[in-house]
C-alpha positions as CSV (number, residue, x, y, z in Angstrom):
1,X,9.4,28.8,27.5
2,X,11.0,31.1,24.9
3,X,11.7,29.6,21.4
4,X,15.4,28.9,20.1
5,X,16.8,31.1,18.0
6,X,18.4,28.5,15.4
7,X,16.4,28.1,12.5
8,X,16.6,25.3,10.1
9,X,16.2,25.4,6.7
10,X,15.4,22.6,4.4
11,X,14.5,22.6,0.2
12,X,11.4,20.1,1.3
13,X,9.7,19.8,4.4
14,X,7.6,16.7,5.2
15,X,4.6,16.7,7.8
16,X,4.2,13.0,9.1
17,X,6.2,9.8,9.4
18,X,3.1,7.7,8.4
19,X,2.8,5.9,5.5
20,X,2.3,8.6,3.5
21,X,5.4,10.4,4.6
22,X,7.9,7.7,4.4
23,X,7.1,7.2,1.1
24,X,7.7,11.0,0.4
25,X,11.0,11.2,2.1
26,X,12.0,7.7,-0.5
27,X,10.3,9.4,-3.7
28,X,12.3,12.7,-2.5
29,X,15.7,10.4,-2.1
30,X,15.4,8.4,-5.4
31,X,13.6,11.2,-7.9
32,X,15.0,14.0,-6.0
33,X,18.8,13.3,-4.5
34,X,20.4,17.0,-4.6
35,X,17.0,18.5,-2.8
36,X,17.8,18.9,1.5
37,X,14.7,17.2,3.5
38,X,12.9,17.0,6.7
39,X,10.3,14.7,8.1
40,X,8.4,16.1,11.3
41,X,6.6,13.5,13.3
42,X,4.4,15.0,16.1
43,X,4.8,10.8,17.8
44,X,7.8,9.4,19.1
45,X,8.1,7.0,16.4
46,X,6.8,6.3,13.1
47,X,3.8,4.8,11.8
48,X,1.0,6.8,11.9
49,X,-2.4,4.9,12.7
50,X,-0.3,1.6,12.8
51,X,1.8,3.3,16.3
52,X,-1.1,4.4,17.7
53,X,-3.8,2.2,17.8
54,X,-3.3,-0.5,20.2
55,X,-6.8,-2.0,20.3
56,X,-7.3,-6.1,19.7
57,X,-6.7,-7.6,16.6
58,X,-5.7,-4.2,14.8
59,X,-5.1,-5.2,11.2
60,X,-5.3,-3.2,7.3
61,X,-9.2,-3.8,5.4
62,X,-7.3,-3.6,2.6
63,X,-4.5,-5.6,1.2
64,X,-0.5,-4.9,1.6
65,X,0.4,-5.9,-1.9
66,X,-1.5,-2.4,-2.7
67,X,-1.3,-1.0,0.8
68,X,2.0,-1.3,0.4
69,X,4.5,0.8,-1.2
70,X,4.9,-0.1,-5.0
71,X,8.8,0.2,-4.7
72,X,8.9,-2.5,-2.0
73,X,7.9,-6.0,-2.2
74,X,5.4,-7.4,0.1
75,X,5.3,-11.1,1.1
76,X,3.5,-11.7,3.9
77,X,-0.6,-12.7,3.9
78,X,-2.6,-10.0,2.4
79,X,-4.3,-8.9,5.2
80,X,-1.8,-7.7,8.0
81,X,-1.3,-7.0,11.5
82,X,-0.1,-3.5,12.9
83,X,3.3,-4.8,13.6
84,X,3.4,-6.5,10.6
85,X,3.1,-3.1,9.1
86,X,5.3,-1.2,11.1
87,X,8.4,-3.8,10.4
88,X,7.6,-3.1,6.8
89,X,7.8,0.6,7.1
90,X,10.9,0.2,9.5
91,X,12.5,-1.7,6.5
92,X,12.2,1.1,4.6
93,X,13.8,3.1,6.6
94,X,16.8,1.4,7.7
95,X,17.4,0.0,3.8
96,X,16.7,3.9,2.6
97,X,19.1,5.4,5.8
98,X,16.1,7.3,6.3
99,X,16.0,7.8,9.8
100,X,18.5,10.7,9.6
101,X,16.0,12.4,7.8
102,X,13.2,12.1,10.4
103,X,12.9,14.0,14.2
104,X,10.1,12.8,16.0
105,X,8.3,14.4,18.9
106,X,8.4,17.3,17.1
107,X,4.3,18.9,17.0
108,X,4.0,21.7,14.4
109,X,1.5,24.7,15.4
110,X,2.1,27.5,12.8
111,X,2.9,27.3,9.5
112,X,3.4,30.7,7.5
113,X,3.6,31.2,3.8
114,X,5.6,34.8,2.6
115,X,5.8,35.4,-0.8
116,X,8.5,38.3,-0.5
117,X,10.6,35.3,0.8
118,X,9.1,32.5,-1.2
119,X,9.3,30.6,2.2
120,X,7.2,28.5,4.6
121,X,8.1,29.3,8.2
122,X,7.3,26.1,10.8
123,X,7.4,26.4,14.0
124,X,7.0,23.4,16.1
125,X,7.4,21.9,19.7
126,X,9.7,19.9,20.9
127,X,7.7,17.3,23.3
128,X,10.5,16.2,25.4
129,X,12.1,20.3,26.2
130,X,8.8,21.9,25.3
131,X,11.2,24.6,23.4
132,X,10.0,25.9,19.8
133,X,12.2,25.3,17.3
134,X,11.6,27.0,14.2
135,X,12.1,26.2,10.4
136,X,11.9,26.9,6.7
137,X,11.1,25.0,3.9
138,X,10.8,25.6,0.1
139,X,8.6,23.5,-0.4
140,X,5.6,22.0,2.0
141,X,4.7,18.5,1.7
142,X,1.5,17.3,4.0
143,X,1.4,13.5,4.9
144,X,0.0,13.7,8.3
145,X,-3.2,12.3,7.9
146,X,-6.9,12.6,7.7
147,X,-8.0,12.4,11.3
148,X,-7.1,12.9,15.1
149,X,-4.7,11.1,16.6
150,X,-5.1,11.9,19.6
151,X,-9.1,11.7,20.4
152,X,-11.9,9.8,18.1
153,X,-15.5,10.3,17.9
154,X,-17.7,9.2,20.1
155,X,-21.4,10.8,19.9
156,X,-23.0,12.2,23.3
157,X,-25.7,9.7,24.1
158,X,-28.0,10.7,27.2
159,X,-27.1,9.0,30.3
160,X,-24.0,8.8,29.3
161,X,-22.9,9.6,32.9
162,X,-25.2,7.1,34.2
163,X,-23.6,4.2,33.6
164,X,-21.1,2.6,35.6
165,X,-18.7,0.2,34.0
166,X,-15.9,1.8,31.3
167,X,-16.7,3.3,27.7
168,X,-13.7,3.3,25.5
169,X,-13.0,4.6,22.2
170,X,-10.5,1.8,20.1
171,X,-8.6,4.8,18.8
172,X,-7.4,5.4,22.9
173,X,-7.6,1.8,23.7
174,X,-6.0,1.1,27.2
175,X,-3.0,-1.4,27.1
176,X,-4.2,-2.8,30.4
177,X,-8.1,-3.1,30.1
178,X,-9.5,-6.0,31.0
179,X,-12.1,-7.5,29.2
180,X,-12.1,-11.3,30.2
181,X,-14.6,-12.9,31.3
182,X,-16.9,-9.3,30.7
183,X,-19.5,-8.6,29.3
184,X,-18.6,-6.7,26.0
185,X,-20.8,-4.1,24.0
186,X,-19.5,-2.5,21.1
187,X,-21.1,0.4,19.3
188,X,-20.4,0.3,15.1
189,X,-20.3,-1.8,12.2
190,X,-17.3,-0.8,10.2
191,X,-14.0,-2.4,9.9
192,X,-12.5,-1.3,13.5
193,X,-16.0,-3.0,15.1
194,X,-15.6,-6.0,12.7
195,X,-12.3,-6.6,14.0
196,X,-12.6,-5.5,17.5
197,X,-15.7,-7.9,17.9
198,X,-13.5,-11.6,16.6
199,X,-10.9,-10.6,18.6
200,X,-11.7,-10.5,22.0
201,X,-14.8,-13.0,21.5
202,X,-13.6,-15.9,23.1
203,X,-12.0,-14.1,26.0
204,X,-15.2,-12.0,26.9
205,X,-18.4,-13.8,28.7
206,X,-20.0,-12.3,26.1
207,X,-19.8,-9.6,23.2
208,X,-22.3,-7.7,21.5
209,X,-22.1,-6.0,18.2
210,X,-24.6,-2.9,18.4
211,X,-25.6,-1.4,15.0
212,X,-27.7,1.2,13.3
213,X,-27.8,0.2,10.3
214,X,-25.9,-2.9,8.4
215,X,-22.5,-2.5,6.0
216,X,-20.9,-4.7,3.2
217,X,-18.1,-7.0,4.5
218,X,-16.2,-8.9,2.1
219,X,-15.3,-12.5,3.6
220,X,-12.7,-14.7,2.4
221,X,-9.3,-16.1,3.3
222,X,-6.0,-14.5,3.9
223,X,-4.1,-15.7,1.5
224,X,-3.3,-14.7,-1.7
225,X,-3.0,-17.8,-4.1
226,X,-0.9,-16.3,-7.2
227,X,1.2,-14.9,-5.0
228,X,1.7,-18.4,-3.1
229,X,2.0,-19.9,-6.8
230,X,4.9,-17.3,-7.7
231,X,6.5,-17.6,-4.9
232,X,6.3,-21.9,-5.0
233,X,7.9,-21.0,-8.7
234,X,10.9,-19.1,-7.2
235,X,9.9,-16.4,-8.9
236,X,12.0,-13.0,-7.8
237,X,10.0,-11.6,-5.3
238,X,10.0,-7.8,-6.7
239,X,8.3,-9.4,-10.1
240,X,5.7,-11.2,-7.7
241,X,4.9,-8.1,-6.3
242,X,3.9,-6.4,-9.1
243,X,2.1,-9.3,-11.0
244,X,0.0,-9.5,-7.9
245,X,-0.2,-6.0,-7.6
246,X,-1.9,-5.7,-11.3
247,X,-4.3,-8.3,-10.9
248,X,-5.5,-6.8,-7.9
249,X,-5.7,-3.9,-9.3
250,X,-7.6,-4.9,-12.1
251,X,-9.9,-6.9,-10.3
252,X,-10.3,-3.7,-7.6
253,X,-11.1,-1.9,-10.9
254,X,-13.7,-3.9,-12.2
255,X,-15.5,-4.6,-8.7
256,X,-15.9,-0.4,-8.6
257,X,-17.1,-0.1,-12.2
258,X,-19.6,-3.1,-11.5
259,X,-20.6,-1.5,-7.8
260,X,-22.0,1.5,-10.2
261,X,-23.2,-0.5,-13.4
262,X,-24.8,-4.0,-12.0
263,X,-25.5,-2.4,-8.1
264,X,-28.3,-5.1,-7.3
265,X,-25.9,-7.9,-8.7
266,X,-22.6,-6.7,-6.7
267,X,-24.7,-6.4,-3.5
268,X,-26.1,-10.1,-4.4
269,X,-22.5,-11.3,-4.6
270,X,-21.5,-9.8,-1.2
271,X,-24.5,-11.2,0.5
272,X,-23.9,-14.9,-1.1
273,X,-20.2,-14.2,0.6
274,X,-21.8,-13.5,4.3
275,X,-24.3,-16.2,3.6
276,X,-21.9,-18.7,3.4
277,X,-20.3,-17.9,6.5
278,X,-23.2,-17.5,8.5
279,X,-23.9,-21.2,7.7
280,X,-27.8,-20.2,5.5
281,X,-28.9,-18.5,8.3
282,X,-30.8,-16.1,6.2
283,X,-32.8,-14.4,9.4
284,X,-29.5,-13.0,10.5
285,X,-28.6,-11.9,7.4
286,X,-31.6,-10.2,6.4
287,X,-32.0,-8.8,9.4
288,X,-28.0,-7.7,10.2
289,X,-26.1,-8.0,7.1
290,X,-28.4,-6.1,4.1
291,X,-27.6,-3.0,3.9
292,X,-30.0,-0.1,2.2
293,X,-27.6,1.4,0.1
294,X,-26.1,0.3,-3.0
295,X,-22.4,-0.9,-2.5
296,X,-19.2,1.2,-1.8
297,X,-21.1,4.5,-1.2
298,X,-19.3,3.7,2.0
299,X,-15.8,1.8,2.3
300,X,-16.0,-2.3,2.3
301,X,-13.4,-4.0,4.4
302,X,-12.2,-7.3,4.0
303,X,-13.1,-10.2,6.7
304,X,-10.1,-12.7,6.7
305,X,-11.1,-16.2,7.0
306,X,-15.1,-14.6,7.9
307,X,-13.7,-14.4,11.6
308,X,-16.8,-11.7,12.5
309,X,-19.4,-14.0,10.8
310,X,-17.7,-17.3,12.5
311,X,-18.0,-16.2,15.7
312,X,-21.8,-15.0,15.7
313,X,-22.6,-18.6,13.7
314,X,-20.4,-20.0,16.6
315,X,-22.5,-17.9,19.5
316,X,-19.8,-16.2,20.9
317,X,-20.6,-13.0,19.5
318,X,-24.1,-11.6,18.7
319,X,-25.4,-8.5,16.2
320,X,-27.9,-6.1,17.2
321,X,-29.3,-3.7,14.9
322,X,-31.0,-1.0,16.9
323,X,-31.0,2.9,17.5
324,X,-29.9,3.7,20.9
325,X,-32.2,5.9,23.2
326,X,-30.2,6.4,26.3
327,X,-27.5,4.6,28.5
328,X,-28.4,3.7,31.5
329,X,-26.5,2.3,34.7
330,X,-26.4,-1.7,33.5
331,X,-25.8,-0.7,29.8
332,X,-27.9,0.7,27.5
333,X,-31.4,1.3,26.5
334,X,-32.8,0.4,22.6
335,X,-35.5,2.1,20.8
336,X,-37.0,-1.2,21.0
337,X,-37.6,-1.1,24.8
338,X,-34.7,-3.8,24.8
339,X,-31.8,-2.7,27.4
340,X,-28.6,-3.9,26.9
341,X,-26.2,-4.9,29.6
342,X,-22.7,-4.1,29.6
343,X,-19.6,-4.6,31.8
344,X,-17.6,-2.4,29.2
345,X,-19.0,-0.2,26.3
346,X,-16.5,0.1,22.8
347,X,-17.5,2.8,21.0
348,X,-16.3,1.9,17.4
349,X,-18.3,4.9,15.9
350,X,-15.5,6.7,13.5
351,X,-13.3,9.7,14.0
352,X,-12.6,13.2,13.8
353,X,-11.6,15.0,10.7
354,X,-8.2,16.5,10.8
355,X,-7.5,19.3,8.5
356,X,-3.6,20.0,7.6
357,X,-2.7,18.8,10.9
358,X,-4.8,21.3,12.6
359,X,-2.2,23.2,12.1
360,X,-2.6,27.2,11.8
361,X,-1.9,28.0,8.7
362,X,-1.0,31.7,7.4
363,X,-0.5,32.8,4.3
364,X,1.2,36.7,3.5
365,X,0.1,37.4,7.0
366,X,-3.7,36.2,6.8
367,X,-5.0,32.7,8.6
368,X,-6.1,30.1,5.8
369,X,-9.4,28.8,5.4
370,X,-9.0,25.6,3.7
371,X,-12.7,25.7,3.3
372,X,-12.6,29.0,1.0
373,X,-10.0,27.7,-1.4
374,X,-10.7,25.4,-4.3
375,X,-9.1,21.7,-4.6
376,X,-6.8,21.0,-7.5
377,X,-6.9,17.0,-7.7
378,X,-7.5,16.6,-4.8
379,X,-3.7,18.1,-3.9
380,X,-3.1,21.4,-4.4
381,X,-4.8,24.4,-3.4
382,X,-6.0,27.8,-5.0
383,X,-4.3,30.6,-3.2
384,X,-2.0,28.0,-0.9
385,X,1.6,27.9,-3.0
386,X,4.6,25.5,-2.4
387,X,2.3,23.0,-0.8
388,X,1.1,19.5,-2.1
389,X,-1.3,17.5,0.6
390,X,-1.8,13.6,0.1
391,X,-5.1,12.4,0.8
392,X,-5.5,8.9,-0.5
393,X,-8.2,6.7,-2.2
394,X,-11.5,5.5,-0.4
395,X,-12.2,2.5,-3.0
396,X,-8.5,1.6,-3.4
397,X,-5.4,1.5,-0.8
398,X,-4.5,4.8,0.3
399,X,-1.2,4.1,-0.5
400,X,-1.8,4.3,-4.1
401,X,-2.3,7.8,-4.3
402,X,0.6,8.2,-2.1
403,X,3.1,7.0,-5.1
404,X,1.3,8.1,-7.5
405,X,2.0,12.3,-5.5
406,X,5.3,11.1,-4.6
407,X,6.0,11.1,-8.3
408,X,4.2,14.3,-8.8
409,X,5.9,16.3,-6.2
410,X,9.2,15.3,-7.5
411,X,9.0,16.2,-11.1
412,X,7.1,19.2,-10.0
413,X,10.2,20.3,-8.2
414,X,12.2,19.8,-11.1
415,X,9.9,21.7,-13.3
416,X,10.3,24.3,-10.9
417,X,14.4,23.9,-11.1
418,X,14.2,24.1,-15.2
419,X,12.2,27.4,-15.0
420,X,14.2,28.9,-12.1
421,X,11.0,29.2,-10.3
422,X,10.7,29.4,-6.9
423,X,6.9,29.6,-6.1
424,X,4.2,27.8,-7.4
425,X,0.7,27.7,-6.9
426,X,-2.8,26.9,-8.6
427,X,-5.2,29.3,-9.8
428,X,-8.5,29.1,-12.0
429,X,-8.4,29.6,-15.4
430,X,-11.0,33.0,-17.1
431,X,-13.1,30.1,-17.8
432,X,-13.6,28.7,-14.3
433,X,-14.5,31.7,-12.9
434,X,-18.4,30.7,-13.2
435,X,-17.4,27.2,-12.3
436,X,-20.4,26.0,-9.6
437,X,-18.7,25.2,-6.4
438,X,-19.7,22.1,-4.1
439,X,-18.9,20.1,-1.5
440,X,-15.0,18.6,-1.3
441,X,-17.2,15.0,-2.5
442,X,-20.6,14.8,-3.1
443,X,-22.4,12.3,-0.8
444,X,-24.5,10.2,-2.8
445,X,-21.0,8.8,-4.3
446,X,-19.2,8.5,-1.1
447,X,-20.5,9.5,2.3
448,X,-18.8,7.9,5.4
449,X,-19.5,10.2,9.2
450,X,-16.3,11.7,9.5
451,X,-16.7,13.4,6.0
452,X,-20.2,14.6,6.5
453,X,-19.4,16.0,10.1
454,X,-16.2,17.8,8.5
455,X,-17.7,18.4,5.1
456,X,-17.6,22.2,5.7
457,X,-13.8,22.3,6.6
458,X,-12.8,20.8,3.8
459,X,-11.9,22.7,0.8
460,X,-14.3,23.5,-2.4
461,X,-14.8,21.2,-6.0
462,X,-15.4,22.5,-9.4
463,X,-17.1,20.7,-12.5
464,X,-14.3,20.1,-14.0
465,X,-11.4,17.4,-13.4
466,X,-9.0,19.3,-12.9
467,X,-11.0,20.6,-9.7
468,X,-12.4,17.7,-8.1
469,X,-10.4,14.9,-6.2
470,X,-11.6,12.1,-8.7
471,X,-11.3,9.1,-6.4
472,X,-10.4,7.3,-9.2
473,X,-6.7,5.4,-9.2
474,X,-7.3,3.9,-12.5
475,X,-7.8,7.4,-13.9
476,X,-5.2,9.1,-12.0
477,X,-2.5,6.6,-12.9
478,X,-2.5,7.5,-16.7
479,X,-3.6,11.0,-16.3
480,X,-1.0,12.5,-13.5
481,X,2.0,11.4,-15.3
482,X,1.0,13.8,-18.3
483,X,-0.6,16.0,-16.1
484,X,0.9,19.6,-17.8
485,X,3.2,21.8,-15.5
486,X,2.5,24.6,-17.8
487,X,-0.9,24.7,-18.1
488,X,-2.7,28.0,-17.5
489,X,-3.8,26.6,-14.3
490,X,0.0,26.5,-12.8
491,X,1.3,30.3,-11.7
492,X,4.9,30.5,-11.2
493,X,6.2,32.8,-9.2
494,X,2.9,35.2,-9.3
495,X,3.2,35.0,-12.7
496,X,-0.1,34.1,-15.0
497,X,1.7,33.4,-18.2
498,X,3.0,29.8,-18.8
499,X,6.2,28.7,-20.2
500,X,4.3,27.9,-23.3
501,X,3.2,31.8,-23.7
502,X,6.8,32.9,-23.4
503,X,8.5,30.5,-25.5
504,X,5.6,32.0,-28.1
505,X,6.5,35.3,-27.5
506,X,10.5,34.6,-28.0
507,X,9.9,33.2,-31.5
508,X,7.5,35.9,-32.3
């Protein structure tokens, strides 16, 4: 089908109607009111990971009252469902009139940058007409996401082939599977398995949790008592929020500083928390729930009310750790010799990477490769102008970082404005240009699958802040705020010399 001729321009275009984007579209509203914006959602609605996973018991590891937008009080438990989320988001919209900015079902394939025009060009597909519609955009604001919605990652195991009940990925859960009265196996030990496993325990005959190699789980109940307190006080809810908020935040802070400085007594603490659940039953957690590696090299999700460790004290779920050697036709095969029977096989192993959308990027006529450019914070790119991508925090809720860009986009935009600029990109400095370049992270400080199996699409870090995506909220809270638009690292419209230089030059 031929593509429409109309083309649509906008001042900011917005890639995603996840978490990350509807924040941008309110940041862009209340920082930025006279600037024309558009938010393209490949889905039919919005809500990201919260719309599109559908498997039992889906909930956040992390807590909403910093999982949740700073602007916008939450008062539920800490620990929430996926509709729980997605009436929170839906707030925002409706109270922000929002929606007008948003057309879903729109997929974007192309995306090219021209610096004759100063323009991004998007061209996109319309999934009920199939048409292309095309538009421009100033400004190019990436909030899709870090992974695949459509497909996760599930490893090729031999015999796959061979066996003959279902194996299903959560990510592609089927609404209609039926798992009662089944015998369950589910491959993986993060927090999709830890919450998979609870929540179809007392429906399956059985379900097993198949591991590798043991993570860090941190038990406790779902509630949040100073926020109960506040709230018993009468106390308005927006100040509630933030109190809670900062004590969170503080404690989050000194849990990561202490995972670093006091490892061995951090990792004790965690343990004690599983050991108490488990009910002393030290031989299951030596053997299931001790990791090798120091905490938060990998992320640590939250068990509410120790609903994983309840139901193996309770029998109806068991923990096998184990490397798998083949499937077979009743289940699969261990290492160990043991063979593991199956009705229905989850594999909870992790996702793909999604760069930008997998979106084709083109800049002056030449396809992009991220993995050539070099990161600036984590959010801008050398060589990519106009664009700011939000990739959020792996110790702290990714919807930290999201303000905390949502604030940076919009007084870049109006440092832009005040200098009459209408390009601006990143560009290392005379003395970076011997800066050694490595990997997006390195992986003895954070090293989940996903990110080593992507690791070379990603792009390049310095040695130096300014180059590296810190990882590090309690950093990047003070320091992007006074982060200098001016600096020599900031070229405006192809130009080297900052406003600084020039307003030199005119007193001279």
């Amino acid at each position: 089908m031929s593509a429409t001729q109309t083309t649509n321009h906008f001042d900011v275009l917005i890639v995603g109607a996840g978490i990350s984007g509807v924040g941008a579209a309110w940041h862009l509203k209340h920082q930025q009111p006279d600037k024309s914006y558009l938010v393209l959602e490949a889905l039919e609605d919005f809500g990201g990971t919260w719309l599109t996973h559908k498997y039992p018991g889906i909930r956040s590891d992390s807590d909403l009252y910093t999982f949740g937008y700073r602007f916008k009080p939450w008062t539920g438990a800490p620990i929430a469902t996926a509709e729980e989320i997605l009436r929170y988001m839906g707030e925002v919209i409706e109270e922000d009139d929002l929606a007008r900015h948003i057309r879903y079902g729109h997929r974007i394939g192309k995306a090219s940058w021209s610096s004759a025009d100063n323009l991004w060009t998007i061209e996109a597909t319309r999934a009920d007409t199939g048409e292309t519609v095309t538009f421009t955009a100033g400004f190019l604001w990436m909030c899709q996401g870090y992974y695949r919605q459509g497909e996760g990652y599930t490893p090729e195991w031999e015999g796959m082939a061979d066996f003959k009940g279902q194996i299903i990925h959560p990510q592609t859960w089927p609404e209609d599977l039926d798992y009662k009265n089944k015998k369950v196996l589910v491959i993986g030990s993060g927090a999709t398995a830890a919450t998979v496993v609870p929540a179809i325990a007392a429906d399956c005959a059985h379900v097993t949790l198949l591991q590798r190699s043991p993570t860090y789980f941190i038990p406790g109940r779902n509630v949040n008592e100073l926020a109960d307190v506040l709230r018993e006080l009468d106390i308005d809810p927006a100040w509630t929020h933030e109190i809670v908020r900062r004590k969170l935040l503080h404690d989050q802070d000194l849990f990561t500083r202490r995972s670093f400085e006091e490892a061995e007594t951090v990792k004790n603490e965690l343990l004690e928390g599983v050991r108490m659940c488990l009910g002393g039953d030290e031989e299951t957690l030596k053997k299931h729930f001790t990791p090798t590696y120091r905490p938060w090299r990998q992320r640590i999700a939250f068990v509410p009310d120790g609903d994983l460790f309840q139901g193996v004290r309770e029998g109806k779920a068991s923990v096998v750790t184990d490397h798998i050697d083949r499937f077979t036709e009743k289940g699969i095969l261990l290492k160990s010799g043991q063979e593991l029977e199956a009705d229905i096989i989850v594999t909870a192993t992790g996702f793909n990477l999604n760069v930008l959308g997998d979106i084709d990027f083109v800049i002056d006529g030449k396809p992009l490769d991220f993995g050539k450019t070099v990161t600036y914070r984590g959010m801008m790119f050398t060589g990519v102008p106009n664009m700011v991508w939000v990739f959020g925090y792996f110790r702290a809720s990714w919807t930290l970082r999201a303000d905390l860009l949502g604030d940076f986009v919009c007084r870049l935009l109006a440092h832009m404005d005040e200098k009459g600029a209408r390009r601006v990109e990143v560009a290392l400095r005379p003395e970076d240009k011997d800066m050694p370049l490595l990997d997006w992270i390195d992986s003895e400080n954070f090293n989940p699958g996903y990110l080593q199996r992507g690791m070379h699409l990603l792009p390049r870090r310095g040695d130096k802040p300014e180059w590296q995506h810190s990882q590090d909220y309690w950093m990047e809270k003070d320091v992007l705020p006074k982060v200098d638009l001016d600096a020599p690292e900031f070229v405006y419209d192809g130009k080297a010399a900052t406003a600084k230089v020039e307003r030199a030059l005119e007193k001279a």
